[in-house]
C-alpha positions as CSV (number, residue, x, y, z in Angstrom):
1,X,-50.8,-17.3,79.7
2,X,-54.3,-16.3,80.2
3,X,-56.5,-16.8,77.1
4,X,-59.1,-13.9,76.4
5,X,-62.1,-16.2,77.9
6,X,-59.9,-17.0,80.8
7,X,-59.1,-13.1,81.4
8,X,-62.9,-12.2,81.1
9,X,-63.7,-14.6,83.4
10,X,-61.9,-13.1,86.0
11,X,-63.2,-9.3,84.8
12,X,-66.3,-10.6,85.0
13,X,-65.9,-12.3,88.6
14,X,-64.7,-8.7,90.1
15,X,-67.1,-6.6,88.2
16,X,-69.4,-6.3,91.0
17,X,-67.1,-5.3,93.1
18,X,-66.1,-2.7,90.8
19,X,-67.5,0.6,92.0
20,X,-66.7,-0.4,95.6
21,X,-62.9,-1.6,95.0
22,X,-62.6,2.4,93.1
23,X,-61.3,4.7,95.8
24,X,-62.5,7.9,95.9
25,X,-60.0,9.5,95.2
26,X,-59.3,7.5,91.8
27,X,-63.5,8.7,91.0
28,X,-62.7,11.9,91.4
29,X,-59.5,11.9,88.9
30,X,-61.3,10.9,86.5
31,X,-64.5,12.6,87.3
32,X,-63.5,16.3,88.2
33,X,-63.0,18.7,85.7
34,X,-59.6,19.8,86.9
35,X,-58.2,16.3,87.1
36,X,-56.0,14.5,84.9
37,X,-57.7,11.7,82.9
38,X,-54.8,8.4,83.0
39,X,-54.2,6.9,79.9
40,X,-52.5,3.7,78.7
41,X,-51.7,3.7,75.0
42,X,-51.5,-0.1,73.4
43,X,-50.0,-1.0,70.3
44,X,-47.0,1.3,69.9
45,X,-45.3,0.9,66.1
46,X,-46.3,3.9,63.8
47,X,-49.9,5.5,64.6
48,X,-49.4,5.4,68.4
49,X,-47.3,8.7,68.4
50,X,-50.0,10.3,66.9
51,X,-51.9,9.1,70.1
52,X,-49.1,10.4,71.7
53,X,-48.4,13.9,70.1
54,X,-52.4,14.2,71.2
55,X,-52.1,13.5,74.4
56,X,-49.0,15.7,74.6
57,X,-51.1,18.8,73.1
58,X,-54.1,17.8,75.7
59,X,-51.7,17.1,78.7
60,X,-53.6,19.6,80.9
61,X,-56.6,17.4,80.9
62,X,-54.3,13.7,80.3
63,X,-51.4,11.8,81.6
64,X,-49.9,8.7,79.6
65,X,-49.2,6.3,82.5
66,X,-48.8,3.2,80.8
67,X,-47.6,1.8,77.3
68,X,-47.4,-1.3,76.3
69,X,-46.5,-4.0,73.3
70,X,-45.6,-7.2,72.7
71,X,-42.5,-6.0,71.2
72,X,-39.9,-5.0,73.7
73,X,-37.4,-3.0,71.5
74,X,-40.9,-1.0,70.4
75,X,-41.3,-1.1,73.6
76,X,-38.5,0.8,74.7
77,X,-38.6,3.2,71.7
78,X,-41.8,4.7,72.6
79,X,-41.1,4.6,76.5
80,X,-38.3,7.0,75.4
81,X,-40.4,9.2,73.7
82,X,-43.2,9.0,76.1
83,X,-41.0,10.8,79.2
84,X,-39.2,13.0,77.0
85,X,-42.5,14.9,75.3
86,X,-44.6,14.1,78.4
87,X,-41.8,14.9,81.3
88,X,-42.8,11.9,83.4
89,X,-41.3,8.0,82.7
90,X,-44.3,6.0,81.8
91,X,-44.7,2.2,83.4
92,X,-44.2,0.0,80.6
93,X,-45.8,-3.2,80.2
94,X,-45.6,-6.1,77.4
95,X,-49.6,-8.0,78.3
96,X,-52.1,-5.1,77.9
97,X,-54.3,-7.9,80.4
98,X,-52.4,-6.3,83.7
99,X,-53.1,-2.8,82.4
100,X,-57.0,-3.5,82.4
101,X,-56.7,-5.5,85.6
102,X,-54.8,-1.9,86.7
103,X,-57.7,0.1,88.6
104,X,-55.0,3.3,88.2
105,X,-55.6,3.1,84.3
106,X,-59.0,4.9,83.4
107,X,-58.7,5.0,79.3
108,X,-57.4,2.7,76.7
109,X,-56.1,4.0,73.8
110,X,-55.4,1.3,71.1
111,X,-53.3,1.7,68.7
112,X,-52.6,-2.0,67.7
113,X,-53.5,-4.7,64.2
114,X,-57.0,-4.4,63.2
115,X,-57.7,-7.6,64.0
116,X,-57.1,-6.6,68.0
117,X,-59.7,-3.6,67.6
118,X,-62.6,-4.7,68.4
119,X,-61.8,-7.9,70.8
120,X,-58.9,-5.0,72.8
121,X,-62.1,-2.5,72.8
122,X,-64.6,-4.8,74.8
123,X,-62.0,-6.2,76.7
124,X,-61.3,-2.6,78.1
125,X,-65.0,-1.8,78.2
126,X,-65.6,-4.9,80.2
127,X,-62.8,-3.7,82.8
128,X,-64.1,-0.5,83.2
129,X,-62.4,1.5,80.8
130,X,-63.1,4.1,78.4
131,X,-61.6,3.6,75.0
132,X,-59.9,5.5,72.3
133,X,-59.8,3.0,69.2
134,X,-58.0,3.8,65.8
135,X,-60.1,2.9,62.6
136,X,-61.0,0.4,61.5
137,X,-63.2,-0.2,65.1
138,X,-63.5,-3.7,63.6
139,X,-61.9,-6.7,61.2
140,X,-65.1,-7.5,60.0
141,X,-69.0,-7.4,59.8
142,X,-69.6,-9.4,63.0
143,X,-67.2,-7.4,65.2
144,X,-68.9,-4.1,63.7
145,X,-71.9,-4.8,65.7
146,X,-70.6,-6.3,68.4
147,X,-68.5,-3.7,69.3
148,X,-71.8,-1.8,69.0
149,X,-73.5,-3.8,71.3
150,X,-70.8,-3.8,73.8
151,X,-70.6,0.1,74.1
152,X,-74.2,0.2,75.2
153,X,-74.0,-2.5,77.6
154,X,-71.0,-1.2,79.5
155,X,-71.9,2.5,79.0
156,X,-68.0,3.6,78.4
157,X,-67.0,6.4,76.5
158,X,-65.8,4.5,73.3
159,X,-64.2,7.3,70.5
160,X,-63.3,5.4,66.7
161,X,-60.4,7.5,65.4
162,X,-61.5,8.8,62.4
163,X,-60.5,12.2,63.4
164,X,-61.4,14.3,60.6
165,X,-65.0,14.4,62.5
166,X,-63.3,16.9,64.6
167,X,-61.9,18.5,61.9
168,X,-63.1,22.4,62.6
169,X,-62.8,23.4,58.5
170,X,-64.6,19.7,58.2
171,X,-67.3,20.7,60.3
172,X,-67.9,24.0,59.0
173,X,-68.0,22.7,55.1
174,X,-70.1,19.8,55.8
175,X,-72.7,21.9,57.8
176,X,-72.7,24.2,55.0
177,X,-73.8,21.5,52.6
178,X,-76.3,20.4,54.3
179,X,-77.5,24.0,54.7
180,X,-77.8,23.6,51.0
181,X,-74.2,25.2,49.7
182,X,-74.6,23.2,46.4
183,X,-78.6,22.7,46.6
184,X,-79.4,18.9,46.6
185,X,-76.0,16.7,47.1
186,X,-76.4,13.6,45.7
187,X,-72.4,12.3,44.5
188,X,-69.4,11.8,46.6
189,X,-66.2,10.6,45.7
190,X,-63.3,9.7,47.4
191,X,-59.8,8.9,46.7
192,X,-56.3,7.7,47.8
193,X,-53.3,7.6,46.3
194,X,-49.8,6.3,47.6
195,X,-46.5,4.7,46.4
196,X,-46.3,1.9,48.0
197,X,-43.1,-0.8,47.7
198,X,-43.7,-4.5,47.9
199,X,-43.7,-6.6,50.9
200,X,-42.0,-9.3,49.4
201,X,-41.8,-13.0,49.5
202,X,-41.7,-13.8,53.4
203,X,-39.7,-16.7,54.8
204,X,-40.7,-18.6,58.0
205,X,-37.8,-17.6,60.1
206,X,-37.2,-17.7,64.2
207,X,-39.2,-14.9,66.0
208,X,-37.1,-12.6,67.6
209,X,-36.1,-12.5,71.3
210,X,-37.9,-9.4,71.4
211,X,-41.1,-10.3,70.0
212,X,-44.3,-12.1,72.1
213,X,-46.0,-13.5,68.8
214,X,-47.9,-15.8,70.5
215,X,-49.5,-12.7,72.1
216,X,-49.3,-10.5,68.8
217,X,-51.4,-13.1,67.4
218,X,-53.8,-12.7,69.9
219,X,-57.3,-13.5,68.9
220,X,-56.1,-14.9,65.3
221,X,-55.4,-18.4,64.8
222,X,-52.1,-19.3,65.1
223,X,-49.4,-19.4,62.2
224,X,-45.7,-19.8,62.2
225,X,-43.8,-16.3,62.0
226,X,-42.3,-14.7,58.6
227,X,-39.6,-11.9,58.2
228,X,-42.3,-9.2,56.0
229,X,-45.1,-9.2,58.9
230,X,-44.1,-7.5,61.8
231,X,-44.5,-4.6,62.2
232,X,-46.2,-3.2,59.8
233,X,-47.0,-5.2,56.6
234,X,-49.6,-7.4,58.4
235,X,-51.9,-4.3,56.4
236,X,-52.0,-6.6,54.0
237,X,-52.7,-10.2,55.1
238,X,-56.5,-10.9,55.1
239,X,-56.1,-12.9,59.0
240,X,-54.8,-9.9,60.3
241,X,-55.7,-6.5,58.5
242,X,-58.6,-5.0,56.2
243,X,-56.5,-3.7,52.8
244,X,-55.9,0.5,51.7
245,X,-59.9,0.8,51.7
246,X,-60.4,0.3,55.6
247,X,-56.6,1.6,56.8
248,X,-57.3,4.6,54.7
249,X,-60.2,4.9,52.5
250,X,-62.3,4.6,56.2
251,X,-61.2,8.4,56.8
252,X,-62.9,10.1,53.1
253,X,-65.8,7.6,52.4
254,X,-66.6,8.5,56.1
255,X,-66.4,12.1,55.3
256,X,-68.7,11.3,52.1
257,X,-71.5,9.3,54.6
258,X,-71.7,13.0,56.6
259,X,-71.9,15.0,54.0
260,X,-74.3,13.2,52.0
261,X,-76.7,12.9,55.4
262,X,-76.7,9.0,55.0
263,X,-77.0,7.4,58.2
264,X,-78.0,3.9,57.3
265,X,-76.7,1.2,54.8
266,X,-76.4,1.0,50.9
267,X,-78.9,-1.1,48.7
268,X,-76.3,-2.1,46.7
269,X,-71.8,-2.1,47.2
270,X,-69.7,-2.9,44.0
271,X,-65.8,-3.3,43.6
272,X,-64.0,-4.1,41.3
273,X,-59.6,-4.4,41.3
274,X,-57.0,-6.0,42.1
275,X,-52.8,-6.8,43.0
276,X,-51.8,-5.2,39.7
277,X,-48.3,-3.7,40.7
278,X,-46.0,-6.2,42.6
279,X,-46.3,-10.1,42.9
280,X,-45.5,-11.1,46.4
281,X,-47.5,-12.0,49.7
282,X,-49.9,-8.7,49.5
283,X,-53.6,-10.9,49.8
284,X,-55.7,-7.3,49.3
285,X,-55.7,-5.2,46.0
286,X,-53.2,-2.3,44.8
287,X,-55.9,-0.7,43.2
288,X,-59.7,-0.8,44.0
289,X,-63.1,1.1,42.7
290,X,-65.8,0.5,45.0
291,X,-69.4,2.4,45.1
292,X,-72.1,2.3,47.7
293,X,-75.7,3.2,46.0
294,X,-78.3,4.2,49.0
295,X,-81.8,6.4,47.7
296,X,-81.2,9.0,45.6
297,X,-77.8,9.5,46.4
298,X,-73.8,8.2,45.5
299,X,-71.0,7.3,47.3
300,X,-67.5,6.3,45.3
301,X,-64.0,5.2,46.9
302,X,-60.7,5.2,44.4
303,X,-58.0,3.5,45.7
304,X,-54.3,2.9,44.3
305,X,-51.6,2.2,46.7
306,X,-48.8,1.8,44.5
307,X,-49.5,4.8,41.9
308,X,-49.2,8.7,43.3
309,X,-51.1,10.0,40.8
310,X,-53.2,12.9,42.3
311,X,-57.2,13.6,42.0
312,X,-57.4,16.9,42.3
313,X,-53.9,17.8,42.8
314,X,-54.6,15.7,46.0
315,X,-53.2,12.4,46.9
316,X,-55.9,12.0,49.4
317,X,-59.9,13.8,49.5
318,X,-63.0,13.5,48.3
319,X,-65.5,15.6,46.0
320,X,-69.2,16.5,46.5
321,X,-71.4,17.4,43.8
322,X,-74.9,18.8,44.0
323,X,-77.6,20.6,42.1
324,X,-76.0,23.7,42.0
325,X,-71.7,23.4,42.6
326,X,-69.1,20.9,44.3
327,X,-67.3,21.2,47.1
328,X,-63.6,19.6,47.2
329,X,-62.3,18.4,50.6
330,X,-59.2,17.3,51.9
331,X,-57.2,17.6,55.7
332,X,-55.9,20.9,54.3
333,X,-58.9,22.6,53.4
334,X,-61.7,23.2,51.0
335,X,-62.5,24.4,47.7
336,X,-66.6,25.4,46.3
337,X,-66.5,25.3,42.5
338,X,-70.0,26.6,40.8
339,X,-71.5,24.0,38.0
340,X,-68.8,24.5,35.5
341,X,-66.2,24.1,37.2
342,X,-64.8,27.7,38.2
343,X,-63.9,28.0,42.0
344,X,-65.9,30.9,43.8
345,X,-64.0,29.7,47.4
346,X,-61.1,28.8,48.9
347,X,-59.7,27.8,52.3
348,X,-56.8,26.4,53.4
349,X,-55.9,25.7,57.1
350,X,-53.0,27.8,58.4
351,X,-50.0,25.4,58.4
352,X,-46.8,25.2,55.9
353,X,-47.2,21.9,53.5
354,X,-49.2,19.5,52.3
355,X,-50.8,16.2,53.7
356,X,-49.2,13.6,52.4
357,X,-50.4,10.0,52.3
358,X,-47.1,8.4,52.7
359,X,-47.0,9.8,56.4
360,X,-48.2,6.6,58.4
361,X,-47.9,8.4,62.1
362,X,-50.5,11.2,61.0
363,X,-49.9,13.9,64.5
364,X,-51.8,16.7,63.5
365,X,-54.0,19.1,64.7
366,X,-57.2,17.1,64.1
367,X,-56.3,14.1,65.7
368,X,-55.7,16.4,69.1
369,X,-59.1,17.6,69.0
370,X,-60.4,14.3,68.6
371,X,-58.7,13.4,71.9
372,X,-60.4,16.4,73.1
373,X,-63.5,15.6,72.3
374,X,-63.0,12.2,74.0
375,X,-61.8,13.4,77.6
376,X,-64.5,16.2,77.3
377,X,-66.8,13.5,77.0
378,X,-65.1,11.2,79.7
379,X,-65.0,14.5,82.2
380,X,-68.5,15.9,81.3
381,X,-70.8,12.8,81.2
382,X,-73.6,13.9,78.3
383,X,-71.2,15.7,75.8
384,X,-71.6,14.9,72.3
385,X,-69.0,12.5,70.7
386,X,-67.6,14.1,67.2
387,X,-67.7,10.4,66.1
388,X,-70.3,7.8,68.1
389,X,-69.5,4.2,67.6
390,X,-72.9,3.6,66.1
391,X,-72.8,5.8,63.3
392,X,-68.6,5.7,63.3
393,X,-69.0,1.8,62.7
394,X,-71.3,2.3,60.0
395,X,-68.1,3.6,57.2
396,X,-66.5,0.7,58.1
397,X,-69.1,-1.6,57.5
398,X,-69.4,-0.3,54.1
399,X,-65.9,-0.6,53.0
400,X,-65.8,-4.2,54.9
401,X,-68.9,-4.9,52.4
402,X,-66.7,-3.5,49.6
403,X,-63.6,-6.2,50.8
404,X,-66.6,-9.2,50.4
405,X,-67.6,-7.8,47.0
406,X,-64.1,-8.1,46.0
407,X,-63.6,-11.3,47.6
408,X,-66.5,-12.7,45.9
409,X,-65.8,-10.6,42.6
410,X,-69.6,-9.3,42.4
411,X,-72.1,-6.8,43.4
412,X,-73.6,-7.3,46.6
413,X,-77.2,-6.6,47.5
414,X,-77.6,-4.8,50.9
415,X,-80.6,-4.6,53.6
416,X,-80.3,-0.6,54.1
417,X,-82.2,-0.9,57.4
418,X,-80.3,-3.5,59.0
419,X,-77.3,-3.6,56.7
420,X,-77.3,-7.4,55.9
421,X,-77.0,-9.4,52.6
422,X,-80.3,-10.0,50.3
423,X,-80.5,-13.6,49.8
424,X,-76.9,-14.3,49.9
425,X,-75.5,-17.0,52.0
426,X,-71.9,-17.0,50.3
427,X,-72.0,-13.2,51.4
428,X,-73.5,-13.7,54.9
429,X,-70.7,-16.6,55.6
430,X,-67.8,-13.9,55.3
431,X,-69.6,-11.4,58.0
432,X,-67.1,-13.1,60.6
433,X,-63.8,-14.6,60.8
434,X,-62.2,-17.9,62.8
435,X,-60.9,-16.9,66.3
436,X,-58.1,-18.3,68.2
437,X,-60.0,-20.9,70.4
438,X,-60.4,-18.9,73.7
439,X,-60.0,-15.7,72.6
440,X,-63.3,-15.0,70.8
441,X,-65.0,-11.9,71.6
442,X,-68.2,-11.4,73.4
443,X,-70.3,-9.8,75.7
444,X,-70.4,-11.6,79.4
């Protein structure tokens, strides 16, 4: 099997040949504004029928041609699903490598481990692709950049799904703060709340028939497999996934970073928690506090994954408070509250029920526009992503400094320009990880 240098090795040996190997009648698919845009969706457990209810809703605009997993009874599940909702069998495909090397294939969307984010992203950029990435973008500090970096080299349309960004209730609140709703906001916090079970004790155990782990494992180095990873409790093994505050405290705190008009780093990231709940593999805290202090302003992130006590009456949202009122956010709505407390405004999106924080696909009207906003952008080059990678990759930077503050269990002093560690090499020596030898990601 090819490694990840070997692969880009031969992406980069037909990259010159590119534009001239793309017949024109592939260009203008993806290039006409009454074409469909083809899509591959990667990673298919849980979030990926989000990706697919969103394609679904934008199907005038997108075909899913290709899906693909290591997992063949995953696989086959989604395949199912795929040419029932979209009326058209998808080709189905367990290396993601042969869908890149597929000229047919114009977008990405991943939907896979946070550890595959960022090495899947440039892989796909480097192929020609553009990409639709869930959040986190990145596993950790290095890869934030780097997947950065990679976006401007290869020019692709590259869309972190944080889709709350094209919220419309979102858009309109936030715009109203900053046209001074509650005067001067200064404070922002965030929450999340859930009722988690325990993962267990896992057991080493024969991988299934079903099951490419060598390829799961992908850029990670190698370990044996256990019976409580696959597929979905790898959220909580450091190798592989970036604890509650990046799976879902990236969505709020990112929320909080717009409101408050911060668009660089914080002087200073605290956190302080731990695995209070169960005893078992989890490696990441049940419950965390974590604050991010920039000039003049406030940032805070609650966390408690196994208690579903509400803030708010909300499992999930955040708060801003400012000179002259708060505003509370959540996916359902808003609420502006005057300085003691009394609410003057309401609204509440037109839809029966609540969000709840136990749902893990998350299909929702948001998340459509999101995908909207990303074949607009594909379709009509120079239209405005809702969520950039350069600023998108900034809220998960913060909470991946907020995972090093709690790994080192203290306060970490932060660069806001650049967003590196003040005089702190025990810091600085976490920004990365150890990659698989072969597979380690970067730009050719």
């Amino acid at each position: 099997m090819l490694t990840r240098r070997e692969f880009s090795k031969t992406i980069a040996a037909s990259a010159a040949g590119l534009a001239m190997s793309t017949t024109a009648k592939s260009y203008a698919r993806v290039m006409g504004s009454n074409e469909r845009v083809h899509c591959a969706v990667i990673g298919l457990n849980s979030r990926a029928y989000a990706h697919l209810s969103s394609l679904r809703a934008n199907r005038n605009a997108a075909a899913i041609t290709h899906v693909v997993d290591v997992d063949s009874t995953i696989l086959a599940k989604f395949a199912a699903s795929t040419e029932k909702q979209m009326g058209t069998a998808p080709k189905t495909e367990g290396d993601f490598r042969k869908v890149l090397e597929n000229k047919d294939v114009d977008v990405i969307t991943i939907a896979t481990p946070d550890f595959w984010h960022t090495p899947m992203a440039i892989m796909g950029m480097q192929a020609g692709k553009d990409v639709y990435v869930e959040k986190p973008c990145s596993h950790n500090l290095h890869e934030a950049e780097l997947i950065v970096a990679a976006q401007k080299k290869y020019g692709k349309v590259l869309q972190m799904g944080n889709q709350q960004r094209s919220s419309p209730h979102t858009k309109e609140i936030v715009g109203q703060i900053h046209s001074g709703l509650i005067g001067r906001a200064y404070y922002a916090k965030a929450w999340y709340t859930n009722n988690r079970g325990t993962m267990g004790t896992g057991k080493l155990a024969p991988t299934p028939a079903t099951l490419n782990w060598d390829l799961w494992q992908g850029p990670a180095p190698r370990r044996a497999y256990k019976d409580n990873v696959h597929p979905y409790n790898w959220h909580w093994l450091k190798i592989y996934g970036t604890g509650e505050t990046l799976n879902n405290g990236t969505h709020e705190v990112d929320v909080c970073r717009w409101a408050l008009e911060v668009p660089g780093y914080p002087s200073r990231v605290t956190a302080s928690g731990g695995r209070y709940h169960f005893k078992d593999d989890w490696e990441f805290y049940d419950t965390l506090n974590t604050s991010f202090e920039y000039d003049g302003k406030l940032i805070e992130w609650e966390g408690r994954c196994c208690n579903d006590m509400p803030i708010y009456n909300r499992e999930r949202g955040l708060a801003v408070y400012g000179t002259t009122g708060a505003v509370i956010i959540d996916r359902d709505g808003y609420e502006i509250h005057d300085l003691k407390g009394k609410m003057v405004k309401e609204y509440k999106i037109p839809k029966e029920g609540k969000t709840s924080s136990s749902d893990t696909v998350g299909a929702d009207s948001m998340t459509d526009l999101h995908f909207a906003n990303l074949l607009d952008a594909i379709k009509t080059p120079g239209t405005k992503l809702d969520s950039p990678i350069d600023d998108a990759s900034k809220s998960v930077a913060i909470l991946l400094m907020s995972n090093i503050a709690y790994e080192l269990k203290r306060d970490l002093k932060v660069h806001p320009e650049n967003g590196t560690f003040v005089n702190d090499p025990a810091a600085t020596a976490l920004r990365g990880r150890l990659y698989e030898k072969g597979w380690e990601p970067k730009l050719t």
